[in-house]
Residue frames relative to the residue before (quaternion, step in Angstrom):
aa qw qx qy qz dx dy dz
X 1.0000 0.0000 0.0000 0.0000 0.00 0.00 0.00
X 0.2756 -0.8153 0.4717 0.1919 3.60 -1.12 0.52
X 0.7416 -0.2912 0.3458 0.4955 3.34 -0.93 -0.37
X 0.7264 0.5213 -0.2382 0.3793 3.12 0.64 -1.45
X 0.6177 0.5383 -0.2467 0.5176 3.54 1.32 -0.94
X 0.6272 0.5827 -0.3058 0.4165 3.50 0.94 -0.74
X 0.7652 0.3463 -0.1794 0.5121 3.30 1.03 -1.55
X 0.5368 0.4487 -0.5550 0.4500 3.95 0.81 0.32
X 0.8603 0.3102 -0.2667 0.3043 3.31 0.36 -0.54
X 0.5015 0.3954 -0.6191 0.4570 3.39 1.22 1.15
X 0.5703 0.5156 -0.5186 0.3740 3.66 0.77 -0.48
X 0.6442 0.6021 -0.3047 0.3601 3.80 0.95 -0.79
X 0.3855 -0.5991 0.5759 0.4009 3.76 0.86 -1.16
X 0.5160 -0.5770 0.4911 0.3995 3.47 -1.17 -0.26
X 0.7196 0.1858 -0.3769 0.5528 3.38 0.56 0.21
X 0.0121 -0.7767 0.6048 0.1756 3.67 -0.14 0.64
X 0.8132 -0.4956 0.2001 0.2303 2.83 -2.37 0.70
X 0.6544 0.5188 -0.0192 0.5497 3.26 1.98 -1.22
X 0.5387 0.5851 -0.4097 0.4468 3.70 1.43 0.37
X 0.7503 -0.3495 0.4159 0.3766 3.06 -1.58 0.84
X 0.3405 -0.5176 0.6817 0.3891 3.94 -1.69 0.24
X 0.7780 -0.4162 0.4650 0.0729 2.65 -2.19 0.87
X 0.0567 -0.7765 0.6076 -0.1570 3.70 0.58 1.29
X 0.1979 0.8099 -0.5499 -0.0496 4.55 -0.08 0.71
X 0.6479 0.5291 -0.4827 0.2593 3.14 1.48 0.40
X 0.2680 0.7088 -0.5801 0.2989 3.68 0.90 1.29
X 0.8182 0.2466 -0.3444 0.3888 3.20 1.11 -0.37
X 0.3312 0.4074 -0.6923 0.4950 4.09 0.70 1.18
X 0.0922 0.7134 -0.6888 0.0897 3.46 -1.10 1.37
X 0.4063 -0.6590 0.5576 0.2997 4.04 -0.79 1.07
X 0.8845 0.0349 -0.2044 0.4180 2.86 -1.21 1.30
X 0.4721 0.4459 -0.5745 0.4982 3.63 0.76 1.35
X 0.5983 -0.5894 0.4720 0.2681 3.52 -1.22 0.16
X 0.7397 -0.1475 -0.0658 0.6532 3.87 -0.38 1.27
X 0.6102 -0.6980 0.1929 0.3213 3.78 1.26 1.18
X 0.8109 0.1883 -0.2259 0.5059 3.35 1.57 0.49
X 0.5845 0.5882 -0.3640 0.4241 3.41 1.41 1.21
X 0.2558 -0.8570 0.4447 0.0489 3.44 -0.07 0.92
X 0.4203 -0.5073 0.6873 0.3060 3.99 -0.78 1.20
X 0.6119 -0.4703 0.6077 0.1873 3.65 -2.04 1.41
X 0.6632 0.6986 -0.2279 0.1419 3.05 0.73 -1.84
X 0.6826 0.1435 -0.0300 0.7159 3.23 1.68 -1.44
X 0.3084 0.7726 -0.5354 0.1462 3.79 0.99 0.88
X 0.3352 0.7843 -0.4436 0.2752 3.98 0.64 1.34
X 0.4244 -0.5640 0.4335 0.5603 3.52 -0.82 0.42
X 0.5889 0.6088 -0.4367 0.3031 3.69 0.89 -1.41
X 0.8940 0.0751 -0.1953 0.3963 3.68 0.33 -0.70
X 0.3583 0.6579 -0.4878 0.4482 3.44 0.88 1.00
X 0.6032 0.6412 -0.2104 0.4251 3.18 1.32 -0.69
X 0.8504 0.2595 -0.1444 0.4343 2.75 1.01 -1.60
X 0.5024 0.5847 -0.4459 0.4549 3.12 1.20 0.06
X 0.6001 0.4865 -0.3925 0.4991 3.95 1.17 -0.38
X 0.7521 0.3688 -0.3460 0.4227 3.40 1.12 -0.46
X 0.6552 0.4216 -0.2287 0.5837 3.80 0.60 -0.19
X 0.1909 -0.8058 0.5528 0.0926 3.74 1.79 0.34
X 0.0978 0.7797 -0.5380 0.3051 3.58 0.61 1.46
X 0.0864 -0.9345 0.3344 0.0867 3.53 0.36 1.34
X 0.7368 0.4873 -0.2108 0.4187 3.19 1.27 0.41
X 0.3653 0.8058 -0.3208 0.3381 3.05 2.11 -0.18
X 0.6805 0.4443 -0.1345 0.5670 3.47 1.48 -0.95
X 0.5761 0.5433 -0.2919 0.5364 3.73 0.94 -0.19
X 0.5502 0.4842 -0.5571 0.3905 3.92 0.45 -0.09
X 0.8262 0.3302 -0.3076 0.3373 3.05 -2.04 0.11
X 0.6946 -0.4481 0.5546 0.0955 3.13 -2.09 0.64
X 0.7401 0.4897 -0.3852 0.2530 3.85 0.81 -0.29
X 0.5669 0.6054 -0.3924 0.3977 3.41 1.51 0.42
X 0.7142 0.5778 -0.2080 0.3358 3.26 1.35 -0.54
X 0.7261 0.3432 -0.3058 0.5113 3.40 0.82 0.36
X 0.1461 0.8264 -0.5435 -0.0188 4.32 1.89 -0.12
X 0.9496 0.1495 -0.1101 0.2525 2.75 -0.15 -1.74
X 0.5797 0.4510 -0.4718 0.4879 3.70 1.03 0.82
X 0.6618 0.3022 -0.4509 0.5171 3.30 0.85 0.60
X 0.5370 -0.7067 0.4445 0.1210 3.32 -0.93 1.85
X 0.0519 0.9022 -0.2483 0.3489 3.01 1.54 -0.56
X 0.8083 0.2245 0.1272 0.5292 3.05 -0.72 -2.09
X 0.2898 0.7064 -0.5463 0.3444 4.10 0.92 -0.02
X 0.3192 -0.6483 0.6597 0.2063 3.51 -1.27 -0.15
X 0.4482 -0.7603 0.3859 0.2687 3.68 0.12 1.27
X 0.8406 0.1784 -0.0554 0.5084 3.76 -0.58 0.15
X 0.5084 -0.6905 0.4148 0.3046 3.58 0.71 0.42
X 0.4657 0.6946 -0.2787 0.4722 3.23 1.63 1.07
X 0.0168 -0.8896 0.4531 -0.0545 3.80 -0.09 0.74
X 0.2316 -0.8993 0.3615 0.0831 3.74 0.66 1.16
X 0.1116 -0.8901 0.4373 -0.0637 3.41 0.96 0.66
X 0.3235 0.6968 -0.6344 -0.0856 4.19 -1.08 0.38
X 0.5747 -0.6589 0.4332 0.2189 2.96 -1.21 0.48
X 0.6419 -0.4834 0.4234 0.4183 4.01 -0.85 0.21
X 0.4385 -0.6525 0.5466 0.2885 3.67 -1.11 0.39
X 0.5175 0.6307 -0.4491 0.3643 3.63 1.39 -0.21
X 0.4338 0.7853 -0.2163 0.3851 3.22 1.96 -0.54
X 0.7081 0.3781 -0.1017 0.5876 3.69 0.56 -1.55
X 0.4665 0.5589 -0.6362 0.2553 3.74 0.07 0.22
X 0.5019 -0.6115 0.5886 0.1664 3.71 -1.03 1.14
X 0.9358 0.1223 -0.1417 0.2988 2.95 -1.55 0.68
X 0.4621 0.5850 -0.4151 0.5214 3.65 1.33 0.20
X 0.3695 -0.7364 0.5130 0.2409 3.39 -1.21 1.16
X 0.5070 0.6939 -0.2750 0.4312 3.41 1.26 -0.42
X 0.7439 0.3698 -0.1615 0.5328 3.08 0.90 -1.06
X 0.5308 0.5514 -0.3907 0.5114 3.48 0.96 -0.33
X 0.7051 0.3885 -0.2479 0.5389 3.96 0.79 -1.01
X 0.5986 0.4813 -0.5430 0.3393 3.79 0.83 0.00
X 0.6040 0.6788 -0.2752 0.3141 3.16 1.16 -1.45
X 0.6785 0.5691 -0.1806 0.4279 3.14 1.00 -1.49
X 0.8634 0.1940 -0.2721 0.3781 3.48 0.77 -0.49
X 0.1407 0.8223 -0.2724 0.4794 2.85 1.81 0.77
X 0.6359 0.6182 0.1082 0.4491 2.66 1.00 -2.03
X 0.7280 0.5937 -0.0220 0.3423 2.96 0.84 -1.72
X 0.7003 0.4991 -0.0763 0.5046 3.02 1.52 -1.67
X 0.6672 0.4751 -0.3018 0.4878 3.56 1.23 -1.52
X 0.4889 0.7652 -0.3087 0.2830 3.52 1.06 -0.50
X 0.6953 0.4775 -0.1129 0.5252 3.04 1.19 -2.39
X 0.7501 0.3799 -0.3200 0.4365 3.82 0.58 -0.79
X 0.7976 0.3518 -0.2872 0.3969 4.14 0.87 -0.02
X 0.4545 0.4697 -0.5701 0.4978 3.22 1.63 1.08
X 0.4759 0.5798 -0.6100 0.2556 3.38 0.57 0.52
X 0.1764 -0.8003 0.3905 0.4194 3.39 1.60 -0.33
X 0.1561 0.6958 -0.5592 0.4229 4.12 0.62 1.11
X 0.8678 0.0179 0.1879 0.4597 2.93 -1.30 -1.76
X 0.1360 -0.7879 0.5887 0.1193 3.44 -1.12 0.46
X 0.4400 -0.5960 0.6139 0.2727 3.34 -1.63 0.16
X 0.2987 0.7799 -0.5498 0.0172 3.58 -0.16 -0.39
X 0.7641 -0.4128 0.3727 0.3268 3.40 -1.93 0.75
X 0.3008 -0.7978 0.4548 0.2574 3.44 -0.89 1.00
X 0.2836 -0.7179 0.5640 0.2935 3.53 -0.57 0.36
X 0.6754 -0.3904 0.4237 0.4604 3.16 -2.27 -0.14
X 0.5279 0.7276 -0.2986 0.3205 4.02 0.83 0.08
X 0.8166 0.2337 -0.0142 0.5276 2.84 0.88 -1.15
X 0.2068 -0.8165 0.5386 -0.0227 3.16 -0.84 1.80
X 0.5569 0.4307 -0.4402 0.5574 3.82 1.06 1.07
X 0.4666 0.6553 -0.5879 0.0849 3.56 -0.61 0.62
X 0.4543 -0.4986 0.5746 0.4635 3.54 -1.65 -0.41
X 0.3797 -0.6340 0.6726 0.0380 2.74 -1.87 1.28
X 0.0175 0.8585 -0.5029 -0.0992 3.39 -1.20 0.62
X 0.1064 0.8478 -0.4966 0.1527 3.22 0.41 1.49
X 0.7259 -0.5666 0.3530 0.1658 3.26 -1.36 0.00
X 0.0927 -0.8679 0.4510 -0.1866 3.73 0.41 1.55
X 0.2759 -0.6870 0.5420 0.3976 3.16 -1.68 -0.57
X 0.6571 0.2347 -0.2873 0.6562 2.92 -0.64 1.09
X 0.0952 -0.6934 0.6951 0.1643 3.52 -2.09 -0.01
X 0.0575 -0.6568 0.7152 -0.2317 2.70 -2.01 1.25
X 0.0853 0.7026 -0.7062 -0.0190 3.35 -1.46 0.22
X 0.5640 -0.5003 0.5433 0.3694 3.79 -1.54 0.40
X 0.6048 -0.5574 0.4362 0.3651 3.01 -1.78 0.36
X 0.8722 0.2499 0.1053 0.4070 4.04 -0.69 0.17
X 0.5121 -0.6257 0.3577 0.4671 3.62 -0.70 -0.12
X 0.5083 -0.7244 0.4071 0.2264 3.24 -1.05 1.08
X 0.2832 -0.8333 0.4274 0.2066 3.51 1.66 -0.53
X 0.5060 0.6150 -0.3554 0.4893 3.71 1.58 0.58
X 0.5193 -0.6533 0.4744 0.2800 3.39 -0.80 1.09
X 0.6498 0.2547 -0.0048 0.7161 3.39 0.95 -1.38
X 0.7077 0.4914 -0.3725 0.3449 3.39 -0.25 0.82
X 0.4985 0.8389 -0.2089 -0.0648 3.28 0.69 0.11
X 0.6209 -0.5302 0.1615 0.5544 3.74 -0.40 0.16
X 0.3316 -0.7406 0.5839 -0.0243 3.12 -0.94 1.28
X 0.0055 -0.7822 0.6040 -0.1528 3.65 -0.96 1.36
X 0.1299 0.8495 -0.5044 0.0846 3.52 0.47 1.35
X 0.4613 0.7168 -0.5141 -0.0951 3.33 -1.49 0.03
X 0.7801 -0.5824 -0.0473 0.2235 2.98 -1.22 1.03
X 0.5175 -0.5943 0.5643 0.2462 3.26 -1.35 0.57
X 0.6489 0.3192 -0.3752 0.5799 3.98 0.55 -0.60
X 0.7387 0.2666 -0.0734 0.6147 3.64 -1.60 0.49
X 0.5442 -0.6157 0.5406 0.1803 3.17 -1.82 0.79
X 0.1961 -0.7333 0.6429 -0.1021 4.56 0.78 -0.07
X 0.7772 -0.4587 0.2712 0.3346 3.19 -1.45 -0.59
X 0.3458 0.7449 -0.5352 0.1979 3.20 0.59 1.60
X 0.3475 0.6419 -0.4344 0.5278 3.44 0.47 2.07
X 0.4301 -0.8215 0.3365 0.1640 2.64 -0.07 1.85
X 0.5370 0.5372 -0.4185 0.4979 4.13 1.40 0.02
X 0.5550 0.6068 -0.2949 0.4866 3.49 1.17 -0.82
X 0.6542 0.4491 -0.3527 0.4960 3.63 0.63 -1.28
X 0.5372 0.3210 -0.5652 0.5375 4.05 0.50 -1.12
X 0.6533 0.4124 -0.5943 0.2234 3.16 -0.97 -1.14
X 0.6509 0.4718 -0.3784 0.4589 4.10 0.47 -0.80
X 0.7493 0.4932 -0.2382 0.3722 3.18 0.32 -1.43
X 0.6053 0.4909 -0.5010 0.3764 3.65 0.98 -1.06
X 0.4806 0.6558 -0.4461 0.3740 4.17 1.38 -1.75
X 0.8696 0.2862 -0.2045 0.3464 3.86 0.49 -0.90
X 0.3260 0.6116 -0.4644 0.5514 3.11 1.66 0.57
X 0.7515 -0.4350 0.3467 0.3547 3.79 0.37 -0.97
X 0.4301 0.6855 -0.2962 0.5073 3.41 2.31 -1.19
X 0.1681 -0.5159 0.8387 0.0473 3.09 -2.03 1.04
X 0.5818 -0.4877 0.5443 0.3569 3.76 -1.56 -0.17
X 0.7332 -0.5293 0.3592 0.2308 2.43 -1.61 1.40
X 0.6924 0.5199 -0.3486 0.3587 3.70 0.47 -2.02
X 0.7685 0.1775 -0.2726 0.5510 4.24 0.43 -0.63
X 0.3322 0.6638 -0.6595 0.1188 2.90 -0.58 1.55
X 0.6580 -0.3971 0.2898 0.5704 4.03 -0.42 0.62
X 0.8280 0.3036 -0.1990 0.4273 3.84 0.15 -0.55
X 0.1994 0.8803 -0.3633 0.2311 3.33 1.18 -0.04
X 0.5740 0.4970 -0.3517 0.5475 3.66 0.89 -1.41
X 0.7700 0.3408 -0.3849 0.3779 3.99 -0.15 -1.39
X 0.8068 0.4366 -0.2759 0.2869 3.66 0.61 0.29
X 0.6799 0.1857 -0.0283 0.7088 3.09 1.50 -0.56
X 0.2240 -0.6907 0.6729 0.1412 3.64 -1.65 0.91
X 0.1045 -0.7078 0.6749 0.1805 3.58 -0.89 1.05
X 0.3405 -0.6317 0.6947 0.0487 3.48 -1.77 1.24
X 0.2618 -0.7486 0.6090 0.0152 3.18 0.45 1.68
X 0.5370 0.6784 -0.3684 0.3402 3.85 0.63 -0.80
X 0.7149 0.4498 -0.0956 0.5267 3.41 1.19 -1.25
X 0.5965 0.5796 -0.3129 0.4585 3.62 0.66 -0.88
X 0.6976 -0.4446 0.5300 0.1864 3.60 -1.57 1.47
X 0.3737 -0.6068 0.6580 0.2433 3.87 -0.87 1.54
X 0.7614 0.3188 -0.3229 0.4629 3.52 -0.91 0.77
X 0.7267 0.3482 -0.3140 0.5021 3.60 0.49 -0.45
X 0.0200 -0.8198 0.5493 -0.1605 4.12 0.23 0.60
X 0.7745 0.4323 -0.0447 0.4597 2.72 0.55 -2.67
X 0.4409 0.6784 -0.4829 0.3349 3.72 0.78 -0.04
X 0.8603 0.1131 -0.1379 0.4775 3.34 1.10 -1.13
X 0.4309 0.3885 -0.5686 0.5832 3.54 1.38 1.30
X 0.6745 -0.3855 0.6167 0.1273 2.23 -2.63 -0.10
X 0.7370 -0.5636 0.1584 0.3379 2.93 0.03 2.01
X 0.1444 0.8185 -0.3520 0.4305 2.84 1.06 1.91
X 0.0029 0.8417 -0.5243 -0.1293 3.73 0.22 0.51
X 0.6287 0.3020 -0.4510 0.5569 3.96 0.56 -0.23
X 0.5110 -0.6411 0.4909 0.2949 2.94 -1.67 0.83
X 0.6892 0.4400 -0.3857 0.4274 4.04 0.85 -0.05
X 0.5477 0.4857 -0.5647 0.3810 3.59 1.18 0.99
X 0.0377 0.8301 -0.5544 0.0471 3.59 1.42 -0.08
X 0.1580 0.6711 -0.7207 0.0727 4.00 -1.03 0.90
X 0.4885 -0.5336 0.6255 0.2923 2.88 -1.89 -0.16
X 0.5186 -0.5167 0.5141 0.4469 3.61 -1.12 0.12
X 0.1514 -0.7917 0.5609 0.1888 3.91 -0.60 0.39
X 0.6313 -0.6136 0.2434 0.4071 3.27 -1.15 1.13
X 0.4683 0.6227 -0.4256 0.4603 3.72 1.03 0.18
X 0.7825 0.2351 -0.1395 0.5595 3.69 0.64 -0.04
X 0.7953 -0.0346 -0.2004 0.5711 3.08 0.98 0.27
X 0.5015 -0.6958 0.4872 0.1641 3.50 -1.46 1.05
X 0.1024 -0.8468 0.4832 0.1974 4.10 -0.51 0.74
X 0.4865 -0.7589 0.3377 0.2707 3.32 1.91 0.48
X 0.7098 -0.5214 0.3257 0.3438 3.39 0.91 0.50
X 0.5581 0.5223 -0.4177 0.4913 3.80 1.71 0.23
X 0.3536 -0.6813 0.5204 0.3742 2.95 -1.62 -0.14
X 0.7312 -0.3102 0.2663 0.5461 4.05 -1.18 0.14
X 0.1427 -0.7625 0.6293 0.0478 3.28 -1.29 0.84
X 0.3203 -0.7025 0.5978 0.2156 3.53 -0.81 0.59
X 0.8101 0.3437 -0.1943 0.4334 3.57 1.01 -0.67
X 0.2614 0.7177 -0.5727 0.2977 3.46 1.40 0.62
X 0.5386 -0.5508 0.5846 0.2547 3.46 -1.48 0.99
X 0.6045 0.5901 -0.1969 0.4976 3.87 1.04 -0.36
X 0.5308 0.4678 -0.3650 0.6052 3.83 1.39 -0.49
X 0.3628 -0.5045 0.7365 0.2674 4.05 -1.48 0.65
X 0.6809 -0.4700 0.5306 0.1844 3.00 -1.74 0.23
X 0.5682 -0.6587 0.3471 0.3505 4.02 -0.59 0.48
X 0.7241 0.3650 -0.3378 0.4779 3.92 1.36 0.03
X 0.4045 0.7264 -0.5380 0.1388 3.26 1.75 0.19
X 0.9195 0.0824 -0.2416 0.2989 3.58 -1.53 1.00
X 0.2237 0.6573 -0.6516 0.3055 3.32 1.68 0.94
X 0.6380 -0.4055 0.6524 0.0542 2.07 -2.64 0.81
X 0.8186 0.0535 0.2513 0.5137 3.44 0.42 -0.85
X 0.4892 -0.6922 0.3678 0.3824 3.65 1.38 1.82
X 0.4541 0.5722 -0.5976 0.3304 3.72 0.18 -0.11
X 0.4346 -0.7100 0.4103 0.3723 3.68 -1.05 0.49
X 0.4412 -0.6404 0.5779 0.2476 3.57 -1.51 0.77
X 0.7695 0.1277 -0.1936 0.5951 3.87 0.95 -0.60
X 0.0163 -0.6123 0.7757 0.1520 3.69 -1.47 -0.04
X 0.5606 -0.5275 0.5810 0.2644 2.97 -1.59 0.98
X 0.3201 -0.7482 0.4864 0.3181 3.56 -1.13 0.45
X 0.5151 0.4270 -0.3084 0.6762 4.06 1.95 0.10
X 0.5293 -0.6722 0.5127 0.0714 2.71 -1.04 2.00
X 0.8192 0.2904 -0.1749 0.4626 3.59 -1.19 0.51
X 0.6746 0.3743 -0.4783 0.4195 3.71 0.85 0.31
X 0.3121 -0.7395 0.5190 0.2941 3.56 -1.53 -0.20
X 0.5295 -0.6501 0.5386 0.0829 3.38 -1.28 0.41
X 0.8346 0.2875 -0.0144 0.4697 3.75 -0.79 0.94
X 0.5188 0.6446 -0.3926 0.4015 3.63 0.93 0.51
X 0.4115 -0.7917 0.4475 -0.0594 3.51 -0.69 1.61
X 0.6486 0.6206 -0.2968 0.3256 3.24 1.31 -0.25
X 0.7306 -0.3466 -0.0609 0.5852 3.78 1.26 0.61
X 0.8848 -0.1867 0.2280 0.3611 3.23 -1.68 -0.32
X 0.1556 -0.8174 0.5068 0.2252 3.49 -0.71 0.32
X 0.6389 -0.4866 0.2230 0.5525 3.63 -0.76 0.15
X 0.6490 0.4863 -0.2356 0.5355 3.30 0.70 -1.02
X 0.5145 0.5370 -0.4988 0.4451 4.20 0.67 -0.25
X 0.6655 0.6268 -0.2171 0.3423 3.43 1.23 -1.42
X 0.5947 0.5627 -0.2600 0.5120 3.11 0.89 -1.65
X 0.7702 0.4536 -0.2415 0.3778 3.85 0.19 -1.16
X 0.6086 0.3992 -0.3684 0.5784 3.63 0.91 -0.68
X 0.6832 0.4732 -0.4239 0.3601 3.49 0.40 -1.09
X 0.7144 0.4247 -0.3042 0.4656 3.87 0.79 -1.21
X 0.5146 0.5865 -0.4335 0.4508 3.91 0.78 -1.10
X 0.8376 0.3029 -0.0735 0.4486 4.04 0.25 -1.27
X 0.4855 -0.7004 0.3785 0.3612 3.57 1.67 0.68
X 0.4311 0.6643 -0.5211 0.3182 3.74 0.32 0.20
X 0.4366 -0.6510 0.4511 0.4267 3.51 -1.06 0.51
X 0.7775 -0.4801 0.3140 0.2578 3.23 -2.10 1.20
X 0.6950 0.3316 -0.2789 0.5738 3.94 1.10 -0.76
X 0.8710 -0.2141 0.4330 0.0898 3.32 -2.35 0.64
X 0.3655 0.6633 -0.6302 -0.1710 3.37 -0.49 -0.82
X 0.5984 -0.5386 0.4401 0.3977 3.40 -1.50 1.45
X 0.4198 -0.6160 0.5221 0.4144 3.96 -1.10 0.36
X 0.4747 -0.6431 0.4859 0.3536 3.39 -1.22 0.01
X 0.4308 -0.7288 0.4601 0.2676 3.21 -0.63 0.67
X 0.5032 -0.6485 0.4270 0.3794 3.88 -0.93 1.34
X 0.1465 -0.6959 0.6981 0.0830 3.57 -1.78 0.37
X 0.6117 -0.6134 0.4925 0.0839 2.59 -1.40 1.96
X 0.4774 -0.7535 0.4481 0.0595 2.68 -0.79 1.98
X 0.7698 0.1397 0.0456 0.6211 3.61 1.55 -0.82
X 0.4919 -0.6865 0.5194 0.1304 3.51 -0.60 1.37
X 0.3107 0.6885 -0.6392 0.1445 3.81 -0.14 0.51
X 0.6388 -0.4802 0.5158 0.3087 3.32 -2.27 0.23
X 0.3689 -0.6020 0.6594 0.2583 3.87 -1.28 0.70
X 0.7635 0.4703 -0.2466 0.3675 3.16 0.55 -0.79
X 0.5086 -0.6248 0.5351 0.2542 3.73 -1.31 -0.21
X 0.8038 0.4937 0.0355 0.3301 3.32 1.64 -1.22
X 0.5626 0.7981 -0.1207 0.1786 2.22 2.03 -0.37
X 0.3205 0.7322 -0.3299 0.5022 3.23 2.17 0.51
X 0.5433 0.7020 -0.3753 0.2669 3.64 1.16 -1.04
X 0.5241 -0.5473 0.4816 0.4403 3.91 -0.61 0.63
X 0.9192 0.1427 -0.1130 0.3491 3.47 -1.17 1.06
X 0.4922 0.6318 -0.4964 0.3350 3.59 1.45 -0.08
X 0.6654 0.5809 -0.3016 0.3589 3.83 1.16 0.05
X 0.4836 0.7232 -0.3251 0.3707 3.07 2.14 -0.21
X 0.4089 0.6930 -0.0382 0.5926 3.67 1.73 -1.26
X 0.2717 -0.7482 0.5906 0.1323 3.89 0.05 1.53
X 0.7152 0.4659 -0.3753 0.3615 3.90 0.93 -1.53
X 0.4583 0.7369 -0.3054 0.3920 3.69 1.67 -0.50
X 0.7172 0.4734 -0.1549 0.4874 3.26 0.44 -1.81
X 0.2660 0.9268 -0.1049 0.2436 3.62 1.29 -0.15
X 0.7059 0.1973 0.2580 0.6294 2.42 0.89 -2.63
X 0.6194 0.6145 -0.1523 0.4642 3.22 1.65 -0.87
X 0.1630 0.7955 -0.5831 0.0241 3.49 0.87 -0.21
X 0.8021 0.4057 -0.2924 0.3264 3.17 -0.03 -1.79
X 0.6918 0.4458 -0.2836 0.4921 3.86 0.98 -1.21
X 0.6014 0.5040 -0.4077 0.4671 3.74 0.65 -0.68
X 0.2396 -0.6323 0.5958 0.4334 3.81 0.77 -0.79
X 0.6165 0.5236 -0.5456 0.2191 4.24 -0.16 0.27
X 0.0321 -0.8153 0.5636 -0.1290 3.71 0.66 1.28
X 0.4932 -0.6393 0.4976 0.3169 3.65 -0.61 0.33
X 0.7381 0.4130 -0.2119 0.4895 3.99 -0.60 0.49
């Protein structure tokens, strides 16, 4: 990513005015885990594929290495560093499309390294763990670093059709490879939310158990396998699906059990997203305001600024720094 990508998409916002609509069912995929978490184990284009083709719903569901991410430090990113490159389908010039992936791309790595914590940063020829961001059906990403030379974390989504090009969508990926599972299966879950199993896609059950495949073993994750970091349940975690994720028939699959909140919203970080990246990656629990940049060189805004009295006039003296004499330093 470049500058240039960086600075459209803060002047833009995270959802900008000229992006694609918001498409989140790329990330209820058959035969991923909570439809948008993928086992390391089989983390390849070669068999990601085929499991999307042959829509093999369990091919991605074997093993033991999803169940314990985010209490096993483990799966951290070392140094508070996250080497990250993007797909070459990316850099094509002159495509508007491709300009609006980047950007919200952009958009996303942005929102998670002003926390000033964890970072994203350019991979080098060194480093032989990073997230990849290439072009798939559907998006997803394992939980954490995978810690495989030849294995690595893997953030796809598609290139045909617009999927998960939204820069709230991407955190949602990016947080999965930070360490984050989804809000809805967490150990306390039930006292907050009501799942209407009634409504929910024949095959998709295990989305909201614990690597459950019949639909009467339904669990929660228990705080043994997964870590809540000292928050409480959030309705507005960027990490919670929306209430029709994997209906059958738009009817909702969750309802909040507190009246008047909503559920599933992509548009940034919540307080409690913060609190968890900030505590998960040891950083301290508050923000810090950024500093604002300082002008390397005092100059005039103005042309005029010689004119008798334009220095008399505080909104003057302004633009005038250099002629007024009120440079900074």
């Amino acid at each position: 990513l470049s500058a240039k990508d960086f600075m459209h998409a803060k002047a833009h916002g995270i959802d900008t005015s000229n992006a694609p609509p918001k498409d989140d069912s790329e990330m209820y995929n058959a035969g991923l885990y909570e439809g948008d978490i993928v086992d390391p184990n089989f983390a390849s284009s070669k068999v990601i594929g085929e499991m999307f083709a042959h829509r093999n719903d369990s091919a991605l569901l074997r093993g033991s290495s999803l169940m314990n991410a985010i209490r096993d430090r483990a799966k951290k990113w070392p140094n508070h560093r996250v080497p990250y490159v993007i797909s070459s389908t990316y850099t094509e010039r002159g495509v508007l499309l491709t300009c609006i992936r980047r950007e919200q791309i952009a958009g996303a790595v942005a929102m998670i390294n002003q926390l000033n914590c964890v970072k994203f940063v350019d991979k080098t020829e060194d480093d032989k763990d990073y997230v990849h961001i290439k072009p798939h059906i559907g998006c997803f990403s394992p939980i954490g670093r995978i810690g495989k030379e030849l294995n690595h974390s893997f953030i796809p989504y598609r290139v045909v059709g617009y999927g998960c090009v939204h820069s709230g969508l991407i955190v949602h990926e990016l947080l999965h490879a930070l360490g984050f599972f989804h809000e809805q299966n967490r150990a306390d879950r039930d006292d907050y939310i009501t799942i209407h199993f009634e409504n929910v896609q024949a095959g998709t059950e295990r989305r909201f158990a614990h690597y459950c495949l019949l639909r009467e073993n339904f669990e929660k994750r228990s705080v043994t396998e997964i870590d809540h970091l000292g928050t409480s349940y959030d309705y507005g975690s960027i990490m919670h699906y929306p209430a029709t994720a994997f209906s059958k028939n738009r009817e909702p699959t969750m309802v909040p059990k507190t009246t008047g909140v909503e559920i599933g919203q992509y548009e940034k970080l919540s307080e409690a997203d913060i609190q968890r990246v900030l505590r998960f990656y040891d950083c301290t629990d508050t923000v810090p305001e950024p500093t604002p940049p300082q002008p390397t060189e005092c100059l005039d805004e103005a042309n005029n600024c010689n004119e008798a009295g334009m220095c008399d006039r505080e909104d003057n003296r302004s633009i005038c720094k250099k002629t007024c004499g009120v440079c900074p330093g």
